[in-house]
TORMARVO-262839 format. One record per residue (C-alpha): x, z, y; residue in three letters. Coordinates in nm, 4 decimals, always signed. Layout:
% TORMARVO-262839
<<X, Z, Y>, ALA> ...
END
This chain:
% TORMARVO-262839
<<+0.0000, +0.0000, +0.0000>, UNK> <<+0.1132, -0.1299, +0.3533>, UNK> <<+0.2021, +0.2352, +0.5786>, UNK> <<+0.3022, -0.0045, +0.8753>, UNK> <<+0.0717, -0.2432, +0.8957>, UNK> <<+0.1591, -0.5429, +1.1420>, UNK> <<-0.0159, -0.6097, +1.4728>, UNK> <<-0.1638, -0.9321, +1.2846>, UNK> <<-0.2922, -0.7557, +0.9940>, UNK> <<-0.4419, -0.4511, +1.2169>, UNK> <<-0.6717, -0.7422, +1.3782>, UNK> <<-0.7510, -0.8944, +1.0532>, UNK> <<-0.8756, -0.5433, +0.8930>, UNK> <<-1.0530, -0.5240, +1.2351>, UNK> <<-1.2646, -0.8247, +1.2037>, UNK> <<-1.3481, -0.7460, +0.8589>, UNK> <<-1.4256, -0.3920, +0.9448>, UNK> <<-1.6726, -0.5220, +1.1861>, UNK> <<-1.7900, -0.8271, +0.9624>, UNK> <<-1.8233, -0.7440, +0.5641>, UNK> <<-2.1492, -0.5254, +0.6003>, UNK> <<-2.3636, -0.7723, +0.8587>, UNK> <<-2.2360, -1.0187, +0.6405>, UNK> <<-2.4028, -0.8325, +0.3701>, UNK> <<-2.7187, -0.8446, +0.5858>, UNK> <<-2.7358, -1.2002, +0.6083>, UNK> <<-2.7089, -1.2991, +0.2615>, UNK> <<-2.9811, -1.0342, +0.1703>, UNK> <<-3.2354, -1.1469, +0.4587>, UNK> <<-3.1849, -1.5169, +0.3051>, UNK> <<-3.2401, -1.4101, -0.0862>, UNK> <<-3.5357, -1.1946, +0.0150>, UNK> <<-3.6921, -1.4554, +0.1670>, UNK> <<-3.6220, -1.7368, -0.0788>, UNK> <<-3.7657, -1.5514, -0.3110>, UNK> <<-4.0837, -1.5744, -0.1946>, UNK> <<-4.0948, -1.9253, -0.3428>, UNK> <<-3.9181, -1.7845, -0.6743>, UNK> <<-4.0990, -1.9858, -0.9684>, UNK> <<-4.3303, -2.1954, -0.7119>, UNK> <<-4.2062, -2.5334, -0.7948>, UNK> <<-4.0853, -2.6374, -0.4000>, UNK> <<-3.7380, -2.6367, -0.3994>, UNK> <<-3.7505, -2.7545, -0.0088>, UNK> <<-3.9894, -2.4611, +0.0530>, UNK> <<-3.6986, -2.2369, -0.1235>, UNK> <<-3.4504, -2.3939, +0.0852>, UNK> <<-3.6166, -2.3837, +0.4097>, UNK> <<-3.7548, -2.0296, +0.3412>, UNK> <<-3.3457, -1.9080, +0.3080>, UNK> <<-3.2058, -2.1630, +0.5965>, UNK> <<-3.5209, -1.9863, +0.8376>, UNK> <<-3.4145, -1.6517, +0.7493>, UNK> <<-3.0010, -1.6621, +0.7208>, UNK> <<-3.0139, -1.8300, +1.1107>, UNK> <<-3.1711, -1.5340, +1.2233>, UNK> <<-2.9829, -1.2865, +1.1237>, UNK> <<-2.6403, -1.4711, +1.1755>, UNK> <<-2.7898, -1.5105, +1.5585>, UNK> <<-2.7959, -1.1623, +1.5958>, UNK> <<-2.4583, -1.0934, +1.5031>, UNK> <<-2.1318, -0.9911, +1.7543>, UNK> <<-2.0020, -1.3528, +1.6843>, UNK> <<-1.9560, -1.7053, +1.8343>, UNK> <<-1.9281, -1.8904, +1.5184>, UNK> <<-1.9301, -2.2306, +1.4641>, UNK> <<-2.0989, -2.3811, +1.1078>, UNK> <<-1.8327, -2.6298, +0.9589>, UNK> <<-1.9987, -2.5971, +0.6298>, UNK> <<-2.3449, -2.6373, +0.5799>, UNK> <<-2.7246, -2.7924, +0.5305>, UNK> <<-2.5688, -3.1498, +0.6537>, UNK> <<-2.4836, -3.3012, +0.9848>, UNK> <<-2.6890, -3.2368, +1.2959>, UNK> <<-2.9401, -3.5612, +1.2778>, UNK> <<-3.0283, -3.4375, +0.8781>, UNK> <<-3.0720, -3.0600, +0.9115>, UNK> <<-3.3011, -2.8734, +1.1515>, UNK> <<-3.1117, -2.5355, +1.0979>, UNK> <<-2.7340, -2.4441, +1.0064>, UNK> <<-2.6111, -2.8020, +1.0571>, UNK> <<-2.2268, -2.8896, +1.0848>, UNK> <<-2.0988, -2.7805, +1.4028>, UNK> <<-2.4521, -2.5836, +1.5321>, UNK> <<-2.3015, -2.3009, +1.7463>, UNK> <<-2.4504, -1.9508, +1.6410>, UNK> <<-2.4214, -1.6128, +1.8411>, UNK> <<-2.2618, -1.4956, +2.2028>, UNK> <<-2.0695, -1.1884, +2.0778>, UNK> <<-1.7453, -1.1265, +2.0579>, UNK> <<-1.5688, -1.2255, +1.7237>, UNK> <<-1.5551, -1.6246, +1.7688>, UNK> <<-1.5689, -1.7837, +1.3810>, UNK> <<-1.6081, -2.0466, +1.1451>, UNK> <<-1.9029, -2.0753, +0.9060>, UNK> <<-1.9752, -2.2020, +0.5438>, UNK> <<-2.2699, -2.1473, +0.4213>, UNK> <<-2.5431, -2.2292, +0.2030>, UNK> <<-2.8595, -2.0429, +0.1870>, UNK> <<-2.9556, -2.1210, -0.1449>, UNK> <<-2.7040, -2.2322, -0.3796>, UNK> <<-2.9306, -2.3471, -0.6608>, UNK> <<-3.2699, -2.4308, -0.5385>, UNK> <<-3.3778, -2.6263, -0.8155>, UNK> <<-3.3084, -2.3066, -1.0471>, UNK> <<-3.4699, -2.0722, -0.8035>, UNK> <<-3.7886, -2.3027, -0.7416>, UNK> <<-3.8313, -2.2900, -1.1217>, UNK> <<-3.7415, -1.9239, -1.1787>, UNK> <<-3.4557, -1.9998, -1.3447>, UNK> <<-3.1191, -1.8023, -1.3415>, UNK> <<-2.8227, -1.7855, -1.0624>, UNK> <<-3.0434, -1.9071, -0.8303>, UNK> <<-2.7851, -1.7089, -0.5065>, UNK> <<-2.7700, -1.7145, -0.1044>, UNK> <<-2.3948, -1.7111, -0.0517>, UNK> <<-2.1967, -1.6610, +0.3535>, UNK> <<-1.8321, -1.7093, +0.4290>, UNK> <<-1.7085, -1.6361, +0.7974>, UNK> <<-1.2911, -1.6340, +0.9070>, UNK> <<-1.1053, -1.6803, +1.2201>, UNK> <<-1.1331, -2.0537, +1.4060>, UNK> <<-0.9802, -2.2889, +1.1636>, UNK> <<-0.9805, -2.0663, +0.8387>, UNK> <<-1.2058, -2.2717, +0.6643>, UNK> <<-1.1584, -2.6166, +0.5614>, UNK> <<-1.4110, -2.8453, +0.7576>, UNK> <<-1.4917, -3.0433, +0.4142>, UNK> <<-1.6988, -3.4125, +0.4038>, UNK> <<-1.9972, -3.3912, +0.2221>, UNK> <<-1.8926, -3.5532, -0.1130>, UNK> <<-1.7736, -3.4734, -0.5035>, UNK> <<-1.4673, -3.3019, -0.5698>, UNK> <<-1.3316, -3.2071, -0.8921>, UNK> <<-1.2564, -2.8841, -0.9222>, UNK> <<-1.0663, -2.6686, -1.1547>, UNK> <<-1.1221, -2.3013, -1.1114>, UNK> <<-0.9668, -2.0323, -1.2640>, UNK> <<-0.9203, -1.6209, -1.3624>, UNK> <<-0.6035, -1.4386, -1.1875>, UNK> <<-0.3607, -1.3993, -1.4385>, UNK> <<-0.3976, -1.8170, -1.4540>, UNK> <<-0.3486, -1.8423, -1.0768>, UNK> <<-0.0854, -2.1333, -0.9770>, UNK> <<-0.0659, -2.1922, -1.3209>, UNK> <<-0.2576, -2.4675, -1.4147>, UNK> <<-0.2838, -2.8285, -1.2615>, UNK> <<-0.5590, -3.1114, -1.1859>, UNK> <<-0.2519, -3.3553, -1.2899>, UNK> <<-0.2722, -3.1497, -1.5999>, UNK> <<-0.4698, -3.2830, -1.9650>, UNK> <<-0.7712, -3.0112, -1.9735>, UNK> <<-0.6312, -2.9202, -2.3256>, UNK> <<-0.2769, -2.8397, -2.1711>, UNK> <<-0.5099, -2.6247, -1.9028>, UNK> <<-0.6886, -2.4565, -2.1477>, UNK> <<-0.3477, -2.3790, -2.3302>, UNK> <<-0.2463, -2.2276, -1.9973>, UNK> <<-0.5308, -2.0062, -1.9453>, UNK> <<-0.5548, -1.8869, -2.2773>, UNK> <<-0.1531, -1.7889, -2.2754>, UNK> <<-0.2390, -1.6264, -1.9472>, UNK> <<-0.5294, -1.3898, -2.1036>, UNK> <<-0.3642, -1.3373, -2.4104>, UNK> <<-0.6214, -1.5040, -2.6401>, UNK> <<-0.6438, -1.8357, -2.8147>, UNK> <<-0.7914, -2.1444, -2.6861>, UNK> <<-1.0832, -2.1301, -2.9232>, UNK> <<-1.2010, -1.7788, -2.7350>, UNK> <<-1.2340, -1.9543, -2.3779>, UNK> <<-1.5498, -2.0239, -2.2556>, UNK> <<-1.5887, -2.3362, -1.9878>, UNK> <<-1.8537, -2.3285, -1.7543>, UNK> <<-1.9358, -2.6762, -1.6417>, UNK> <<-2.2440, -2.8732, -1.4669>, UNK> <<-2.4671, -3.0555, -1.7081>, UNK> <<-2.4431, -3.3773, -1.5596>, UNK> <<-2.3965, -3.7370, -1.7428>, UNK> <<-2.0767, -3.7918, -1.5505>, UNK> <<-1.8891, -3.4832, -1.7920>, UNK> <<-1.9329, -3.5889, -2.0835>, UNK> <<-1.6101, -3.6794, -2.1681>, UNK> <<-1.4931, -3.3753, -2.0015>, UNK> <<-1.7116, -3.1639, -2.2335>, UNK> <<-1.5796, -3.3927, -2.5699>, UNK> <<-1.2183, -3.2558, -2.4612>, UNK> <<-1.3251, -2.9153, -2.4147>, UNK> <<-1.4530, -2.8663, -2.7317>, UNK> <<-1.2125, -3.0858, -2.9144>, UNK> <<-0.9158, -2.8623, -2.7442>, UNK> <<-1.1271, -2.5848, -2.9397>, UNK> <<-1.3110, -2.3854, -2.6593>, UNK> <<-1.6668, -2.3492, -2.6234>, UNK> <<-1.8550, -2.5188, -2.3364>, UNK> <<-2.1753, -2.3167, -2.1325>, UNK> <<-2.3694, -2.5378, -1.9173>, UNK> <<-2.5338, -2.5088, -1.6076>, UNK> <<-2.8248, -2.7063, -1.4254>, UNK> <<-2.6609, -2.5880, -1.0758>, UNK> <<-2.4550, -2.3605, -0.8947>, UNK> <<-2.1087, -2.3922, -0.8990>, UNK> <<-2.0120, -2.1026, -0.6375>, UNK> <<-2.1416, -1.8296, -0.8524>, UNK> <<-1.9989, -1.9818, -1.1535>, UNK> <<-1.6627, -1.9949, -0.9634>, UNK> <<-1.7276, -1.5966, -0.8724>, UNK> <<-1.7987, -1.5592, -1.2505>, UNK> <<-1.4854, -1.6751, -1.4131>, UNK> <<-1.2969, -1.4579, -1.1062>, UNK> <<-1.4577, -1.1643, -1.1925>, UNK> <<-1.3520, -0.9983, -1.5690>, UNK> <<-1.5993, -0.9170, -1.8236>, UNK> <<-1.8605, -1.2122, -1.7155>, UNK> <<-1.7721, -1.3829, -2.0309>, UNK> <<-1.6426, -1.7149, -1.8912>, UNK> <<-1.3005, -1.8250, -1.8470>, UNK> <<-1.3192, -2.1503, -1.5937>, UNK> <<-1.4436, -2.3974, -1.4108>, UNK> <<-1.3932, -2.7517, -1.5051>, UNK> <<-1.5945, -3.0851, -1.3393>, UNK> <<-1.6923, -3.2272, -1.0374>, UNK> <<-1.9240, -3.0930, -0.8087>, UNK> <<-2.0024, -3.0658, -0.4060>, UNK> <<-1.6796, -3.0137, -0.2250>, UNK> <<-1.8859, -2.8040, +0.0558>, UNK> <<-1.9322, -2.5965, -0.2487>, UNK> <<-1.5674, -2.6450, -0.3239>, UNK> <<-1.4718, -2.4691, +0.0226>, UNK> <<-1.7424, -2.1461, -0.0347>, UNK> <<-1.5446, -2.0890, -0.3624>, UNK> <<-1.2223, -2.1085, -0.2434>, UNK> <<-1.3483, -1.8298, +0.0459>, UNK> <<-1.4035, -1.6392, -0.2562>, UNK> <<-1.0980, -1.6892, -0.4454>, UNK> <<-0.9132, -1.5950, -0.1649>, UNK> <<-1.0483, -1.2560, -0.1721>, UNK> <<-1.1021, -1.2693, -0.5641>, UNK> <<-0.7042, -1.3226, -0.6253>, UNK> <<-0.8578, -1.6236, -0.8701>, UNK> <<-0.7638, -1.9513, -0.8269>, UNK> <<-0.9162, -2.3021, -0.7124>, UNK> <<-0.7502, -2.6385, -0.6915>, UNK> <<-1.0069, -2.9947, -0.5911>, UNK> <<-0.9768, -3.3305, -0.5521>, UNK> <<-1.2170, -3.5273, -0.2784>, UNK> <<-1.3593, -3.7912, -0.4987>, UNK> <<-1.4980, -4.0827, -0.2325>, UNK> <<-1.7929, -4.3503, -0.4051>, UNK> <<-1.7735, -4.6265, -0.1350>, UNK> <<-1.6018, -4.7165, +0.1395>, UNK> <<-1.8028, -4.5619, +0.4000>, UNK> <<-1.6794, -4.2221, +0.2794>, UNK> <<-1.3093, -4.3162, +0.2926>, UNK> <<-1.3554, -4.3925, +0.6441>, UNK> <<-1.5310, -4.0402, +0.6444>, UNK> <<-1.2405, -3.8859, +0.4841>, UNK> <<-0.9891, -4.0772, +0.7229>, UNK> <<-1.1585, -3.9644, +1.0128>, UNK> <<-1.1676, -3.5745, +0.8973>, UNK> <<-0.8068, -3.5883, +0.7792>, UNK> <<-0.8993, -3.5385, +0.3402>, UNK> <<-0.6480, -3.7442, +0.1309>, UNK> <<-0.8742, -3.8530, -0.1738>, UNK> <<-0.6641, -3.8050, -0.4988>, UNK> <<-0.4238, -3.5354, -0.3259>, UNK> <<-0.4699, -3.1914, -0.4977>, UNK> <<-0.6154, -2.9221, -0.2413>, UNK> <<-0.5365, -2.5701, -0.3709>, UNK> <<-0.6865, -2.2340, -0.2702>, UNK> <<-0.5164, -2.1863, +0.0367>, UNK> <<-0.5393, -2.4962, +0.1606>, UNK> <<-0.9687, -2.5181, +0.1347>, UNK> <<-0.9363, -2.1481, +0.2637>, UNK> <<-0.5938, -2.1062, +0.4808>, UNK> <<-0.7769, -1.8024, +0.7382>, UNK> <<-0.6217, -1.4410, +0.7118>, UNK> <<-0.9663, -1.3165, +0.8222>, UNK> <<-1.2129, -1.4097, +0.5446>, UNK> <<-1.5310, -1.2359, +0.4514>, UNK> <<-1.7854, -1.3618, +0.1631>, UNK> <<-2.1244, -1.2572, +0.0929>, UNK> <<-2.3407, -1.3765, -0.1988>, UNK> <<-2.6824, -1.2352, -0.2919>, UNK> <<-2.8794, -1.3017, -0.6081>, UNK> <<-3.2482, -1.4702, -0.5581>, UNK> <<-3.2455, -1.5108, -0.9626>, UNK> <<-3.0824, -1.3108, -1.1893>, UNK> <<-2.7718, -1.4035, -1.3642>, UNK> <<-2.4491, -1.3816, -1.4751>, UNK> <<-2.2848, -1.1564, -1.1565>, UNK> <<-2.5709, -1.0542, -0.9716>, UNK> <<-2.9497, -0.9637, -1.0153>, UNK> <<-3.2171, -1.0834, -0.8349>, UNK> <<-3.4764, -0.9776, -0.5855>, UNK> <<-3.6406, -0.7236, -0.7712>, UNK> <<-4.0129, -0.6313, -0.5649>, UNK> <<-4.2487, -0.3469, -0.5830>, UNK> <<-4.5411, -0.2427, -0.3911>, UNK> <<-4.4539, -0.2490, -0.0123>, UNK> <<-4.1010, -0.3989, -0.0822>, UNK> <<-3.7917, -0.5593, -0.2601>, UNK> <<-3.4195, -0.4191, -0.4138>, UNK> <<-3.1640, -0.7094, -0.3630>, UNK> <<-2.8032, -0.6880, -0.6026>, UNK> <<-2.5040, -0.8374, -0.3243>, UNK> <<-2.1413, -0.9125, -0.3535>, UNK> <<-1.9067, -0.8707, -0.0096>, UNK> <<-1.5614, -0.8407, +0.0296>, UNK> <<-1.3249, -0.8996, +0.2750>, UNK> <<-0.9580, -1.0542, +0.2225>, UNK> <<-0.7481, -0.8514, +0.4234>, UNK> <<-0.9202, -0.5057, +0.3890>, UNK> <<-0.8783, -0.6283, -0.0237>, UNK> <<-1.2467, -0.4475, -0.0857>, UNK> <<-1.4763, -0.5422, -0.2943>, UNK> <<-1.8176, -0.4140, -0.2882>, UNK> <<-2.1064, -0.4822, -0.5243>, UNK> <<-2.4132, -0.3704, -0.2898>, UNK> <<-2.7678, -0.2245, -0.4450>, UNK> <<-3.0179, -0.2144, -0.1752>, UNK> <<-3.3830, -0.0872, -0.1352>, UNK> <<-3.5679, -0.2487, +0.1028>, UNK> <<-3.9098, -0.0797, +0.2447>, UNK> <<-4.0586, -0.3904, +0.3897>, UNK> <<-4.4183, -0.2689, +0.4194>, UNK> <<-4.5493, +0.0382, +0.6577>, UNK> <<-4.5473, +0.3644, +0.4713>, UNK> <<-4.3651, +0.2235, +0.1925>, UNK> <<-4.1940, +0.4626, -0.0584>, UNK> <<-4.0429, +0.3868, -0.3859>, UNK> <<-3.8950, +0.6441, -0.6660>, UNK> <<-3.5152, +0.5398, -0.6724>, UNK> <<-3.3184, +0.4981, -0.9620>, UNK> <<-3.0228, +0.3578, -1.1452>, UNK> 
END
């Protein structure tokens, strides 16, 4: 532990200090009121009901931030678009968010359904096109390890030397999409199991971070905004992300030249998150593998949350009763 901390880090714990816990309060506000469509079928109602909610809240905070990750540019989103300016307070910021990671999932009551935050200093968070990336997440003890230039059997080799188990007792978690299958046919034939998900790659990211959820990595391509909210997490996680922007036409290269993304170049961990001052929130609307979901009850709702903050190295796995209704009272418990 640091005695003497630096001038630099001092600021950093500072903004954190002030940050993780209204961070915490934005994430919940979103999940609670996504999951008011929980089940209903309208994913757009589920998405709208979290975007309406997270602005709110993030308004109120002691920030100017600045969204550089988030429901699409300005003429395609009416709330949290790239580059909408939030706040007047003191702590100016970037902003990655996405109010419901998973809204398929959540609009049919299906698991991992999350609302997930990042903030950092101006410039901590990579400003990301909206494309594919493949990604290749994975646990700590793996970290700068592995390789995108790698075979995924010489990765799973890797990761399985780093836990101290064999290749046939890793579990892959990876997005059940057409475009893996032959990514799936060299999982399996390397000897590890695959687990498939319809959506949510952020919380599957925070899964195979986190010890004893069972899964080992991340392998596939998914959104790169996505891509950026993981590596926020990673950062504070010690796990480990690397991605490669994957353009489809030519009107994204010119996209990518513009925003300065090399397609094909590896982008590691602390390149998609380079800030000292990161914070990450992520509540659950569903349950699942990290975090439960909104749980109601007469007059009100208990939401499950994960914060932390990079420098402060905290992390905090937040059970919270709200009493939404007047005269609301609830018996707590475990």
């Amino acid at each position: 532990m640091n005695n003497n901390p630096s001038e630099a880090e001092l600021r950093s714990q500072k903004f954190e200090h002030a940050l993780v816990l209204e961070t915490a309060r934005v994430t919940e506000a979103a999940a609670l009121a996504a999951s008011s469509w929980v089940g209903m079928g309208d994913k757009n109602a589920v998405d709208g009901a979290g975007t309406t909610a997270m602005r709110e809240v993030l308004g109120s905070l002691n920030i100017r931030g600045t969204v550089v990750i988030g429901e699409g540019e300005m003429d395609e989103a009416p709330m949290l678009y790239i580059g909408e300016k939030l706040g007047q307070g003191e702590y100016e910021v970037d902003i990655a968010v996405d109010p419901v990671e998973g809204t398929t999932v959540t609009a049919k009551g299906l698991p991992n359904g999350i609302a997930v935050i990042a903030l950092s200093e101006k410039g901590g968070l990579m400003h990301a096109p909206d494309c594919y990336m493949e990604k290749l997440v994975v646990p700590p003890p793996a970290a700068n390890k592995v390789s995108l230039d790698y075979s995924i059997a010489e990765n799973l080799r890797i990761i399985a030397e780093s836990l101290e188990r064999d290749v046939d007792d890793l579990l892959v978690t990876i997005l059940d999409r057409e475009r893996h299958a032959d990514h799936i046919r060299q999982i399996r034939e390397a000897g590890a199991r695959v687990k498939l998900i319809g959506d949510g790659d952020v919380i599957a990211s925070l899964a195979v971070a986190v010890r004893g959820s069972g899964v080992h990595c991340l392998m596939g391509s998914g959104g790169a905004p996505e891509g950026v909210l993981s590596a926020a997490a990673m950062k504070c996680l010690g796990g480990h992300i690397q991605g490669k922007f994957i353009a489809e036409d030519d009107a994204q290269r010119e996209r990518f030249r513009q925003m300065g993304v090399e397609e094909g170049r590896i982008y590691k961990t602390h390149e998609l998150a380079p800030g000292n001052e990161i914070v990450f929130s992520a509540t659950g609307i569903t349950s699942g593998d990290l975090l439960y979901g909104v749980r109601r009850f007469g007059g009100g709702a208990r939401t499950h949350t994960l914060v932390m903050g990079h420098a402060t190295r905290v992390v905090r796995f937040i059970d919270t009763v709200h009493l939404e209704d007047d005269g609301a009272r609830v018996t707590v418990r475990i």
